[in-house]
Chimera marker file (.cmm) of the C-alpha trace (Angstrom):
<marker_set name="trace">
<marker id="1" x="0.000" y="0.000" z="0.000" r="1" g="1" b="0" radius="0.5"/>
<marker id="2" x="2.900" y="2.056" z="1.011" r="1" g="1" b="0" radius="0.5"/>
<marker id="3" x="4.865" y="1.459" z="-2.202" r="1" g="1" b="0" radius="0.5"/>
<marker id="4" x="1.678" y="2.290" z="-4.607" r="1" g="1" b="0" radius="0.5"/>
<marker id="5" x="1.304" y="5.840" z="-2.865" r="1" g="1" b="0" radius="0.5"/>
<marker id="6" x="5.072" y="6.966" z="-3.141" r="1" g="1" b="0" radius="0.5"/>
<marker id="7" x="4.573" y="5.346" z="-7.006" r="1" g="1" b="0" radius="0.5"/>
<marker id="8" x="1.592" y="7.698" z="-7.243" r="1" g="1" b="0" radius="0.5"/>
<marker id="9" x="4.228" y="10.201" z="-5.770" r="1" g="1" b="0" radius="0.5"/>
<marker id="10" x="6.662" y="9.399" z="-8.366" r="1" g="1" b="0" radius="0.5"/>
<marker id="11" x="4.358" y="9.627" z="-11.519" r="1" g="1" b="0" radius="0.5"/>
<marker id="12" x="3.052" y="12.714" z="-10.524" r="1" g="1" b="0" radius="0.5"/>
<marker id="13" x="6.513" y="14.020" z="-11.423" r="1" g="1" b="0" radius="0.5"/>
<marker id="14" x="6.732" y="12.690" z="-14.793" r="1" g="1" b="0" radius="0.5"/>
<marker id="15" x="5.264" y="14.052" z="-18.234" r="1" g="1" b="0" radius="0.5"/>
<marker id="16" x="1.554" y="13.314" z="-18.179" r="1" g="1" b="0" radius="0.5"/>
<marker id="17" x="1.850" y="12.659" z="-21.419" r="1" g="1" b="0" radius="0.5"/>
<marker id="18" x="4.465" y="10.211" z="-21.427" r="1" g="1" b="0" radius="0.5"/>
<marker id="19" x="3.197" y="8.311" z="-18.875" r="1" g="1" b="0" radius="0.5"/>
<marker id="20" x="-0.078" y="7.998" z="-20.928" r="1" g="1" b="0" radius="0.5"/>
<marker id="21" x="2.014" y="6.958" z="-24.031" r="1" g="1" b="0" radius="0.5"/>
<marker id="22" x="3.399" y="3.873" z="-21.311" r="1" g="1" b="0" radius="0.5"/>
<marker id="23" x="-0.016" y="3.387" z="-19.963" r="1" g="1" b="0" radius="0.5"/>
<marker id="24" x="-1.582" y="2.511" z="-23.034" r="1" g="1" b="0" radius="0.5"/>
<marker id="25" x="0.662" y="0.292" z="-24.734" r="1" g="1" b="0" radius="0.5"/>
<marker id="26" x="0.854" y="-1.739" z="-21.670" r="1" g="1" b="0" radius="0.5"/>
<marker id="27" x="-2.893" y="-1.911" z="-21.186" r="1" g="1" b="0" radius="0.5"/>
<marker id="28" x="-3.249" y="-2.865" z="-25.063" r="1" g="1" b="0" radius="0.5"/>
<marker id="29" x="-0.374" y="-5.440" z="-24.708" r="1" g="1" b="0" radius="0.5"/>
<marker id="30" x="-1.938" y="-6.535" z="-20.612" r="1" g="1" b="0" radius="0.5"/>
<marker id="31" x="-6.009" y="-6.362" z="-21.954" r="1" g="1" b="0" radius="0.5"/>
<marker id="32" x="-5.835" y="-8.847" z="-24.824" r="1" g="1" b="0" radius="0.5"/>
<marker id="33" x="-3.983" y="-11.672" z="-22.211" r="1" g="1" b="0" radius="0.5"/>
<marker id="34" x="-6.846" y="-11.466" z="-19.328" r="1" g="1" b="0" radius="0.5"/>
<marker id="35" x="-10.468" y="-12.308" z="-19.818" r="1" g="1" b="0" radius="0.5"/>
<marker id="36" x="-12.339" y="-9.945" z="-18.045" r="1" g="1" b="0" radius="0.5"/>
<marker id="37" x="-15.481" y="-12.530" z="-18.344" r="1" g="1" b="0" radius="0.5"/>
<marker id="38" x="-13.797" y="-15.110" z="-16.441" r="1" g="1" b="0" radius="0.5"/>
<marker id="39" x="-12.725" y="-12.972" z="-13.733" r="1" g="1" b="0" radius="0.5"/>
<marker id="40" x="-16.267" y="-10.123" z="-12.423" r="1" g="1" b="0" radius="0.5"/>
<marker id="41" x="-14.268" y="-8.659" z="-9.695" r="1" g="1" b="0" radius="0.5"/>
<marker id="42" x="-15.122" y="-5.268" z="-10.852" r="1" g="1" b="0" radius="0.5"/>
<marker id="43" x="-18.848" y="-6.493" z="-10.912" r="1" g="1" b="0" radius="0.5"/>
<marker id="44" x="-18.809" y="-7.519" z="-7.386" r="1" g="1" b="0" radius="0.5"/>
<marker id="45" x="-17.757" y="-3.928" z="-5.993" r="1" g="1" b="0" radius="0.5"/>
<marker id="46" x="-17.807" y="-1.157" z="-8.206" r="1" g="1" b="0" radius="0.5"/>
<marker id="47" x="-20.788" y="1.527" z="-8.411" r="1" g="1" b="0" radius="0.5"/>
<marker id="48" x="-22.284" y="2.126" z="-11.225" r="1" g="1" b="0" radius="0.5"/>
<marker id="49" x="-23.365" y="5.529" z="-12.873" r="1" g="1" b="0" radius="0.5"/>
<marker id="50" x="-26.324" y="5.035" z="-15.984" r="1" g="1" b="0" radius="0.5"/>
<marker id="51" x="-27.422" y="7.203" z="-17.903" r="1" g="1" b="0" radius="0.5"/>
<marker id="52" x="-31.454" y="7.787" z="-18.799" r="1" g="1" b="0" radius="0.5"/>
<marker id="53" x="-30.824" y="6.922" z="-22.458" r="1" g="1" b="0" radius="0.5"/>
<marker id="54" x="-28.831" y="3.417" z="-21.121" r="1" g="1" b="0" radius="0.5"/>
<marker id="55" x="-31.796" y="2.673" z="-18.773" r="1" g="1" b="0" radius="0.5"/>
<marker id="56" x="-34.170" y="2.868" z="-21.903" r="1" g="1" b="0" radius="0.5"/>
<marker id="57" x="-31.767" y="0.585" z="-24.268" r="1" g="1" b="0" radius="0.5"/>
<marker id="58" x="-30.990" y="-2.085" z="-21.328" r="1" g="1" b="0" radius="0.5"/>
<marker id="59" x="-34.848" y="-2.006" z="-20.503" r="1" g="1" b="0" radius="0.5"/>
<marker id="60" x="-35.931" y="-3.040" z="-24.275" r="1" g="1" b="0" radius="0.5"/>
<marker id="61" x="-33.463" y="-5.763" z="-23.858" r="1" g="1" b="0" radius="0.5"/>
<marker id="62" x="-34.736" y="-7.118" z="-21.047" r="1" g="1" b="0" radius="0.5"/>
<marker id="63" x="-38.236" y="-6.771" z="-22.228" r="1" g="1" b="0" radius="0.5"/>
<marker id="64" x="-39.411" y="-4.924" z="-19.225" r="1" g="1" b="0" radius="0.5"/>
<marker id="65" x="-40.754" y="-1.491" z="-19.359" r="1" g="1" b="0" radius="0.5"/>
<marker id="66" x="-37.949" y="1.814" z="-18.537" r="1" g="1" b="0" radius="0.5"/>
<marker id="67" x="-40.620" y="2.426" z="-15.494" r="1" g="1" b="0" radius="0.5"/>
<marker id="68" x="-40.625" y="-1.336" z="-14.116" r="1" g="1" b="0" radius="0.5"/>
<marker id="69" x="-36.664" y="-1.161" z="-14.761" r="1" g="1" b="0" radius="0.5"/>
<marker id="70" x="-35.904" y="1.533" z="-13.098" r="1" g="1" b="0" radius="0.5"/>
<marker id="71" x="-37.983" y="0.332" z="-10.170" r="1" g="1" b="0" radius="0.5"/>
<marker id="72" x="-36.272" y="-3.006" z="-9.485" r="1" g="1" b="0" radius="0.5"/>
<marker id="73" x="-32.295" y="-2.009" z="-10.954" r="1" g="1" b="0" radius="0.5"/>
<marker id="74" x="-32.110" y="1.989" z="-10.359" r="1" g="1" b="0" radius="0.5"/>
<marker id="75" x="-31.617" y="4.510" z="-7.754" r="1" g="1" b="0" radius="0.5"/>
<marker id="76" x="-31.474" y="7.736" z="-8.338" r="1" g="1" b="0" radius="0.5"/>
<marker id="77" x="-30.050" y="10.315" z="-6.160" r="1" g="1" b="0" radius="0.5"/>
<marker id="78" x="-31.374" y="13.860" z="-4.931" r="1" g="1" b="0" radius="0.5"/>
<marker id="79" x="-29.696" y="15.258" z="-7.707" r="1" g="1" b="0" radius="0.5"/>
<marker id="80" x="-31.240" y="13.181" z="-10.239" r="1" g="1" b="0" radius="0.5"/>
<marker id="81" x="-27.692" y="10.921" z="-10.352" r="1" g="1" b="0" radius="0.5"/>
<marker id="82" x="-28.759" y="7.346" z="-11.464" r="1" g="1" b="0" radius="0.5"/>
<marker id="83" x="-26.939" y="3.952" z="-10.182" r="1" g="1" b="0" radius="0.5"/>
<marker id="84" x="-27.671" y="0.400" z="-9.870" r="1" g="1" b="0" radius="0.5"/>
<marker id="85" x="-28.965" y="-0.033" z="-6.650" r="1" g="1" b="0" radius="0.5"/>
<marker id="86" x="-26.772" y="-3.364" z="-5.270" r="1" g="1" b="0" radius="0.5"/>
<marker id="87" x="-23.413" y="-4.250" z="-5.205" r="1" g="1" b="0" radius="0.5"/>
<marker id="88" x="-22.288" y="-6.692" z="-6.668" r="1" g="1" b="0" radius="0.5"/>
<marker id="89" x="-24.301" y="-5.783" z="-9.649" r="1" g="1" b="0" radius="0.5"/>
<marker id="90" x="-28.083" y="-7.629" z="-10.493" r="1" g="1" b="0" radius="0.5"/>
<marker id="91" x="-26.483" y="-8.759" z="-13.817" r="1" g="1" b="0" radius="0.5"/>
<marker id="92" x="-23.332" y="-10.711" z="-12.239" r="1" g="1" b="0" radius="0.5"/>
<marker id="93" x="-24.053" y="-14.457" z="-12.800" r="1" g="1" b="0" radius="0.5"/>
<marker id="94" x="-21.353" y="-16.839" z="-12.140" r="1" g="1" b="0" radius="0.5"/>
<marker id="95" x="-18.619" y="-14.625" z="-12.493" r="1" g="1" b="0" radius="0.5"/>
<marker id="96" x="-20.421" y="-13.533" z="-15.950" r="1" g="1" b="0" radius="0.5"/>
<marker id="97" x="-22.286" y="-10.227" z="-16.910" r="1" g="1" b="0" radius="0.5"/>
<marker id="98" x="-25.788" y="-11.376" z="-18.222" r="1" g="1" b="0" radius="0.5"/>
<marker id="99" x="-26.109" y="-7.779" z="-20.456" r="1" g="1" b="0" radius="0.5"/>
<marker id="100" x="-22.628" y="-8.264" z="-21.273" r="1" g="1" b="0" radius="0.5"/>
<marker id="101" x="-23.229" y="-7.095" z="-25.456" r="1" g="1" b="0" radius="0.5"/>
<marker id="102" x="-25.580" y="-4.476" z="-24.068" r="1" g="1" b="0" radius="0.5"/>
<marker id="103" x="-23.514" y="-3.610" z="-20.510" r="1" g="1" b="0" radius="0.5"/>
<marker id="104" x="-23.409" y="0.161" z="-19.192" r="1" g="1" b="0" radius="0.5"/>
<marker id="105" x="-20.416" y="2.457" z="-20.543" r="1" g="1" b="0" radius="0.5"/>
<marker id="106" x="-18.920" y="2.496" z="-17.365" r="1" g="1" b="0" radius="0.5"/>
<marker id="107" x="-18.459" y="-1.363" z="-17.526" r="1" g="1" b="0" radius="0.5"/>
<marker id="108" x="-17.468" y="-0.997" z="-20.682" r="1" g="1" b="0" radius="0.5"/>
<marker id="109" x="-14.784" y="1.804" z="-19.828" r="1" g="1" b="0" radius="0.5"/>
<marker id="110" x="-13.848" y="0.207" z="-16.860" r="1" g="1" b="0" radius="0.5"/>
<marker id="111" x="-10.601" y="0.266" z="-15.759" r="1" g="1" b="0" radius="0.5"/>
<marker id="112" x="-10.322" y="3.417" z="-18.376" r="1" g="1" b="0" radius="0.5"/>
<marker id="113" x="-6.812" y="2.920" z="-18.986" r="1" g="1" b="0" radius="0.5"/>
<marker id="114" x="-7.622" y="4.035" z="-22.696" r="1" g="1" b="0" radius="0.5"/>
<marker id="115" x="-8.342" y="7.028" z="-21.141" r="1" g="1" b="0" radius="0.5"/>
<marker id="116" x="-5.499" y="10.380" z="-21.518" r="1" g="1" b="0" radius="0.5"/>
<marker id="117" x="-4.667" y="11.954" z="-17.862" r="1" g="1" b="0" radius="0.5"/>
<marker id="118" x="-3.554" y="8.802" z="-16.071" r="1" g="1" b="0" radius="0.5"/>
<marker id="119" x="-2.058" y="10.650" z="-13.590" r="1" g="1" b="0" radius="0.5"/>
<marker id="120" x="-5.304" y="12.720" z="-12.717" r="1" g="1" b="0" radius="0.5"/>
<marker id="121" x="-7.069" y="9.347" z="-12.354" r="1" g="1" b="0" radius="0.5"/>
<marker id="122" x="-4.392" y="7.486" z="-10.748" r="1" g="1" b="0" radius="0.5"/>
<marker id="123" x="-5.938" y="7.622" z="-7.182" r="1" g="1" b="0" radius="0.5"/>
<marker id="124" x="-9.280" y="5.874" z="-8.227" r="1" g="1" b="0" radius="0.5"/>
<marker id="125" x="-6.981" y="3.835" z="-9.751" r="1" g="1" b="0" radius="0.5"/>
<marker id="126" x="-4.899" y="2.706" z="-7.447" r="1" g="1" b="0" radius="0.5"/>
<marker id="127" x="-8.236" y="1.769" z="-5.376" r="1" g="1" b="0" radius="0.5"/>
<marker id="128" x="-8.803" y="-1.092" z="-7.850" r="1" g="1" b="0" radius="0.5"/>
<marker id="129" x="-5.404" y="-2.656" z="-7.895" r="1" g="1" b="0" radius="0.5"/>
<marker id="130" x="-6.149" y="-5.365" z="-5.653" r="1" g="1" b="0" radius="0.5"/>
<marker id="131" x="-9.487" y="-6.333" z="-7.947" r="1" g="1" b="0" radius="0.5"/>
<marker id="132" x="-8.782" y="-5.855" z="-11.300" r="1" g="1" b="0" radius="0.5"/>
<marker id="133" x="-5.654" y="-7.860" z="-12.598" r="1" g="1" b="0" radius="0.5"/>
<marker id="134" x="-5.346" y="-5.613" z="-15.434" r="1" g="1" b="0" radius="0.5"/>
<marker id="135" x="-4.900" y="-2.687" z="-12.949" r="1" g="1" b="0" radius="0.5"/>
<marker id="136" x="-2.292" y="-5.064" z="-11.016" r="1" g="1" b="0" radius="0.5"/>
<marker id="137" x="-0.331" y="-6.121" z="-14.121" r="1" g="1" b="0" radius="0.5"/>
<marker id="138" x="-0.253" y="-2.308" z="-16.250" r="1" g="1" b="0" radius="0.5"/>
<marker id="139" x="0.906" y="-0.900" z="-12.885" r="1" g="1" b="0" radius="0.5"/>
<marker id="140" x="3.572" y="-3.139" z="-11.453" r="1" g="1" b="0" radius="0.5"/>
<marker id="141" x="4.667" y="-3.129" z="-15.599" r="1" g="1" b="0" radius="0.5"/>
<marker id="142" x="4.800" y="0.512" z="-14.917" r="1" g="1" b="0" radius="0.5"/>
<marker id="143" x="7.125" y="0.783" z="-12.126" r="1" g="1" b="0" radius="0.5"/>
<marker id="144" x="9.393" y="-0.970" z="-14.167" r="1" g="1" b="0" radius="0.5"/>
<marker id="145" x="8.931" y="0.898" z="-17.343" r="1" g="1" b="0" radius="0.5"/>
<marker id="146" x="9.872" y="4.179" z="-15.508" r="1" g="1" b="0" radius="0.5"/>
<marker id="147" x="12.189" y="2.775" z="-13.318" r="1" g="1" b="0" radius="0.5"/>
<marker id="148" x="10.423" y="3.777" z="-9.881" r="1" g="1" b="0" radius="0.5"/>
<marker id="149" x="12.321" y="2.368" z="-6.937" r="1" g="1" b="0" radius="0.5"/>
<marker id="150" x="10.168" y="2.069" z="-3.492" r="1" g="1" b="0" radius="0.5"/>
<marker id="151" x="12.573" y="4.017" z="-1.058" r="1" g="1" b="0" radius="0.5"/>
<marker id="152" x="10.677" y="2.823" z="1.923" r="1" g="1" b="0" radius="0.5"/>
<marker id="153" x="11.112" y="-1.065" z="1.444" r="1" g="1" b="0" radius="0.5"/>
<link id1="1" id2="2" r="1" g="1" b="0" radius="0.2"/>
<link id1="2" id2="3" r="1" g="1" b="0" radius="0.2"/>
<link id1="3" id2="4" r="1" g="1" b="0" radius="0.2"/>
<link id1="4" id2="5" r="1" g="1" b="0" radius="0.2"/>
<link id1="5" id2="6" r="1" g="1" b="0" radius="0.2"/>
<link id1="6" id2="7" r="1" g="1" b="0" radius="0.2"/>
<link id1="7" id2="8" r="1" g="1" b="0" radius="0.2"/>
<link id1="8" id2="9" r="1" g="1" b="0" radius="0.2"/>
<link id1="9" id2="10" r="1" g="1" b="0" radius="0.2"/>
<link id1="10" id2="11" r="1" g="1" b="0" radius="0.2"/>
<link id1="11" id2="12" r="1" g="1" b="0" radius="0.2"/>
<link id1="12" id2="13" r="1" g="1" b="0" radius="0.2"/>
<link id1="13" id2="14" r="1" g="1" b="0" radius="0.2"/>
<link id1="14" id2="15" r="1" g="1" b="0" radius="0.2"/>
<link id1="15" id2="16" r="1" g="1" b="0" radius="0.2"/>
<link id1="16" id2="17" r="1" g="1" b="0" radius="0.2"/>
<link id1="17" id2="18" r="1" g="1" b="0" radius="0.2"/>
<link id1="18" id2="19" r="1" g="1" b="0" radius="0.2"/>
<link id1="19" id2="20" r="1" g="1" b="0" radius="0.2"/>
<link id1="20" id2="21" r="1" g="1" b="0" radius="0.2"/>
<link id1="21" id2="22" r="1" g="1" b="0" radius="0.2"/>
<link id1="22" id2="23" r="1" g="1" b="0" radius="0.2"/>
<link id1="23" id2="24" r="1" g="1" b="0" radius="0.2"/>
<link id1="24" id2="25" r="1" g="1" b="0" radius="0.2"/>
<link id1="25" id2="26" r="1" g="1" b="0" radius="0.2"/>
<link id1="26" id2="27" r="1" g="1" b="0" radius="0.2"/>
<link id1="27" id2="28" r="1" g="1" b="0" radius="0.2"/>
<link id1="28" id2="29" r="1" g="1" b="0" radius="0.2"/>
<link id1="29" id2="30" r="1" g="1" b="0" radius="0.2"/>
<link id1="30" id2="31" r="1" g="1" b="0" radius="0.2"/>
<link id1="31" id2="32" r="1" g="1" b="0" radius="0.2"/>
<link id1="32" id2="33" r="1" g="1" b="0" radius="0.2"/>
<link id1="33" id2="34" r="1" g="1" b="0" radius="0.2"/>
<link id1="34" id2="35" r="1" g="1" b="0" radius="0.2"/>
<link id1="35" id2="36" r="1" g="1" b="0" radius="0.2"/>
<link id1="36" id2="37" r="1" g="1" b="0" radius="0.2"/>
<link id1="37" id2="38" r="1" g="1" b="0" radius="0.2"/>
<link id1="38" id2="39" r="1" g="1" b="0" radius="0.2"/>
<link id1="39" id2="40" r="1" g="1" b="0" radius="0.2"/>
<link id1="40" id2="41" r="1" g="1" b="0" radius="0.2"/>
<link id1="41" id2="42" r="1" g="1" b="0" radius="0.2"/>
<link id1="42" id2="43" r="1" g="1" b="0" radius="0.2"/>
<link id1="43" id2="44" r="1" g="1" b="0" radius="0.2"/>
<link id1="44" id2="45" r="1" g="1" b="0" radius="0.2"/>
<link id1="45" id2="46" r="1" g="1" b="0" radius="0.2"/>
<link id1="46" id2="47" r="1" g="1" b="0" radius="0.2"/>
<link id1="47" id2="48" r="1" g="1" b="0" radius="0.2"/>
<link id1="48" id2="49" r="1" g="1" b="0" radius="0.2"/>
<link id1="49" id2="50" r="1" g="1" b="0" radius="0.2"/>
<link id1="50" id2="51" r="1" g="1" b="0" radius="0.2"/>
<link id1="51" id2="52" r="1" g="1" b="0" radius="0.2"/>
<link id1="52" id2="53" r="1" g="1" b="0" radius="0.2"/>
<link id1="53" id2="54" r="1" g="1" b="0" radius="0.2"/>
<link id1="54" id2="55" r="1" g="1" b="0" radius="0.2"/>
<link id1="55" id2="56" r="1" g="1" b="0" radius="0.2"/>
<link id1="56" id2="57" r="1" g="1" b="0" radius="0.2"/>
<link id1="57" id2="58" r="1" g="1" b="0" radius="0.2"/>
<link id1="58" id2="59" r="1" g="1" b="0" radius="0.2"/>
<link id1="59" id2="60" r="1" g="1" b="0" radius="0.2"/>
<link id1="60" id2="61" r="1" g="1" b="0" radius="0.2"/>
<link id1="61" id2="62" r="1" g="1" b="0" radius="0.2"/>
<link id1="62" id2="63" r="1" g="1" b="0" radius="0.2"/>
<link id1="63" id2="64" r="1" g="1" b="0" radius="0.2"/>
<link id1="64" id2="65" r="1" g="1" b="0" radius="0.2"/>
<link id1="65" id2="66" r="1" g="1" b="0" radius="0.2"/>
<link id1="66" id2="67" r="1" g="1" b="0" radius="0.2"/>
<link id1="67" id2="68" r="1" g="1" b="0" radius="0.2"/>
<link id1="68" id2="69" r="1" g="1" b="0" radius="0.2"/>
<link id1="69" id2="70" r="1" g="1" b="0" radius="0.2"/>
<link id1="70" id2="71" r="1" g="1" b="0" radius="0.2"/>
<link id1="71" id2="72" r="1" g="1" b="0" radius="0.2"/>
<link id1="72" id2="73" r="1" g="1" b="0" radius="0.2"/>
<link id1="73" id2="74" r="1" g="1" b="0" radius="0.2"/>
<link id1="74" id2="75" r="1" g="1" b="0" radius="0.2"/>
<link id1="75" id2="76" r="1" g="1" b="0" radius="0.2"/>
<link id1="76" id2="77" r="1" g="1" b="0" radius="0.2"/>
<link id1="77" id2="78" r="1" g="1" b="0" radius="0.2"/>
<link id1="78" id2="79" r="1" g="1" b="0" radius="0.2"/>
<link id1="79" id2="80" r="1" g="1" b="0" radius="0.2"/>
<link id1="80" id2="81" r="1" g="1" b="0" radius="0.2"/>
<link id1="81" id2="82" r="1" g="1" b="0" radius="0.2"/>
<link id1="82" id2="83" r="1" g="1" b="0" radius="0.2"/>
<link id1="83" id2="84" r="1" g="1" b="0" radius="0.2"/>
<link id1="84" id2="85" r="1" g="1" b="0" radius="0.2"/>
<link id1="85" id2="86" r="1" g="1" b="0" radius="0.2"/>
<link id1="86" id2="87" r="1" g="1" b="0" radius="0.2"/>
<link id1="87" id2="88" r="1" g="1" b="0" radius="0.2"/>
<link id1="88" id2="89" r="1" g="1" b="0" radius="0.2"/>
<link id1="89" id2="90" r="1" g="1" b="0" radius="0.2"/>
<link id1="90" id2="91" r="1" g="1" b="0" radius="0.2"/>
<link id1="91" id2="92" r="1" g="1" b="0" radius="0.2"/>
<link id1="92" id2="93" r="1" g="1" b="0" radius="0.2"/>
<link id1="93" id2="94" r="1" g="1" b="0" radius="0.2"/>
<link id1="94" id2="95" r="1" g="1" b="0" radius="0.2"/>
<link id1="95" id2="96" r="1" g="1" b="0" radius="0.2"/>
<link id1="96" id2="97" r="1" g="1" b="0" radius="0.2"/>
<link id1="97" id2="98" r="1" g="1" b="0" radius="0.2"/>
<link id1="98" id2="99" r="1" g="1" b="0" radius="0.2"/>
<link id1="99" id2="100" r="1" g="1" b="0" radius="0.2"/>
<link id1="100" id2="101" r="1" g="1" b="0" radius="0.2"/>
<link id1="101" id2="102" r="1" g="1" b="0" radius="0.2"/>
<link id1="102" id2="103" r="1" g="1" b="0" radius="0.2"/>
<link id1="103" id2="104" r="1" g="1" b="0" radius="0.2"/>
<link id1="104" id2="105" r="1" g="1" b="0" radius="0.2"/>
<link id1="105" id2="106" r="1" g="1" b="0" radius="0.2"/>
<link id1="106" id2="107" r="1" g="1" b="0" radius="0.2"/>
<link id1="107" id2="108" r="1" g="1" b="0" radius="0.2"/>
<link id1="108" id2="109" r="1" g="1" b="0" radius="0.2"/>
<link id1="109" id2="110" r="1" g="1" b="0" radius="0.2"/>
<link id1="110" id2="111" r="1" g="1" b="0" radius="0.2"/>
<link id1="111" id2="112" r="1" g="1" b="0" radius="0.2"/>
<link id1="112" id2="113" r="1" g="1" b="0" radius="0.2"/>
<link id1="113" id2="114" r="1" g="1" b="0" radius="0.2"/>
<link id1="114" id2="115" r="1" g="1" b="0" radius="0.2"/>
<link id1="115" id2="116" r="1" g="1" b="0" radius="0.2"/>
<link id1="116" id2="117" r="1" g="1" b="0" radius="0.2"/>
<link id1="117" id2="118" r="1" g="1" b="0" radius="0.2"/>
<link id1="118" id2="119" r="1" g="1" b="0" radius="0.2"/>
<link id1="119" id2="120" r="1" g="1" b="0" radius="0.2"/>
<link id1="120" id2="121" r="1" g="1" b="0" radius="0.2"/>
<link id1="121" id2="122" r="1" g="1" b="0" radius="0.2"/>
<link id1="122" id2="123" r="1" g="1" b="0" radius="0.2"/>
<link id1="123" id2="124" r="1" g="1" b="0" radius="0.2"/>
<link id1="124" id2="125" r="1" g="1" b="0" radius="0.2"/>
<link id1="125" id2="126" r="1" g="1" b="0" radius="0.2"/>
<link id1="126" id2="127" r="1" g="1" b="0" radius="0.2"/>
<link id1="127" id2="128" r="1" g="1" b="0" radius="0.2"/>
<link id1="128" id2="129" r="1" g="1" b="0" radius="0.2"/>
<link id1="129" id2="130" r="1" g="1" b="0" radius="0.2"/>
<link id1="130" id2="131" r="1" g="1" b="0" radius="0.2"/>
<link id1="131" id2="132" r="1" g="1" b="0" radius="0.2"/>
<link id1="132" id2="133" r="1" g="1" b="0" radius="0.2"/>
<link id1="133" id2="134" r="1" g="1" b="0" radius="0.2"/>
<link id1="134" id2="135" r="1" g="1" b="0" radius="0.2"/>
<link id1="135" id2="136" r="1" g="1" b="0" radius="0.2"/>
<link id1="136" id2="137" r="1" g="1" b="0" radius="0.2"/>
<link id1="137" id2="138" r="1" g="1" b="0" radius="0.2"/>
<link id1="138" id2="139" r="1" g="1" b="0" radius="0.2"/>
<link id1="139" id2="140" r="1" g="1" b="0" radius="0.2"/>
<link id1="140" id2="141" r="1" g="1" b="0" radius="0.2"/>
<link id1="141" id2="142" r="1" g="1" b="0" radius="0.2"/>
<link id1="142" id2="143" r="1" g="1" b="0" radius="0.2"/>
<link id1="143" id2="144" r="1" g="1" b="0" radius="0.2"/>
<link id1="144" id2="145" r="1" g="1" b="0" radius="0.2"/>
<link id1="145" id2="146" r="1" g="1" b="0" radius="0.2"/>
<link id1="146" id2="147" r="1" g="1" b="0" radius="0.2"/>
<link id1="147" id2="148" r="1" g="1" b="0" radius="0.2"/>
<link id1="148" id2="149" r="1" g="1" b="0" radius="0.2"/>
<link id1="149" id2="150" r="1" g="1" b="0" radius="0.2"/>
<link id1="150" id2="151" r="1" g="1" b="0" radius="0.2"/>
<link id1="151" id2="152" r="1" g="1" b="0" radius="0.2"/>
<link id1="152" id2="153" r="1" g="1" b="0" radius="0.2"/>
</marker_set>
């Protein structure tokens, strides 16, 4: 825990736009070897934001009405913020996302490593390291890749 806080330390002193260039190669290279459908860690502890517009498409595809949808999946906040309402998610199944073809953009984002700014995200980031073996693998590739030694171990 120790080491991944001085490493966020350490990156916030390089080029932001370096470290983005090192971030996305190794997610593109780490991605395509782990099978995020075998593994539903995220699923089982991340909350998720919808939008209106995917509560209407993920509705129609599971023939249920938006209303009747939104009643058994949704909560929405004072200010009008939507979320699924559990955690882990109503469409986990065995490790396996039942609306996977159809699944809400922040699934589909998620761990937004594809994403520019790295460094302005790498505190959510670093919350997921222990869950998400693409996380795990892009960032201990990355304390190698920019040669960040731990000086507290």
């Amino acid at each position: 825990l120790h080491e991944n806080e001085n490493f966020r330390v350490f990156l916030q002193q390089q080029p932001s736009s370096e470290v983005d260039k090192m971030v996305f190669l190794l997610n593109t290279q780490i991605e395509a070897e782990i099978d995020c459908t075998s593994c539903g860690a995220c699923c089982n502890g991340l909350m998720i934001n919808v939008t209106e517009q995917e509560t209407r498409e993920v509705s129609v595809c599971l023939n249920m009405s938006q209303s009747d949808f939104k009643k058994k999946y949704i909560e929405e906040s004072m200010g009008g913020q939507l979320i699924l309402n559990t955690i882990p998610c109503h469409f986990l199944n065995d490790k396996k996302c039942t609306i996977y073809a159809d699944r809400f953009a922040e699934c589909r984002n998620f761990p937004n490593l594809h994403k520019p700014n790295f460094n302005s995200r790498l505190f959510a980031t670093l919350i997921h390291y222990s869950i998400c073996p693409i996380i795990y693998n892009v960032v201990e590739q990355l304390k190698l890749e920019t040669g960040f030694v731990n000086k507290n171990s």
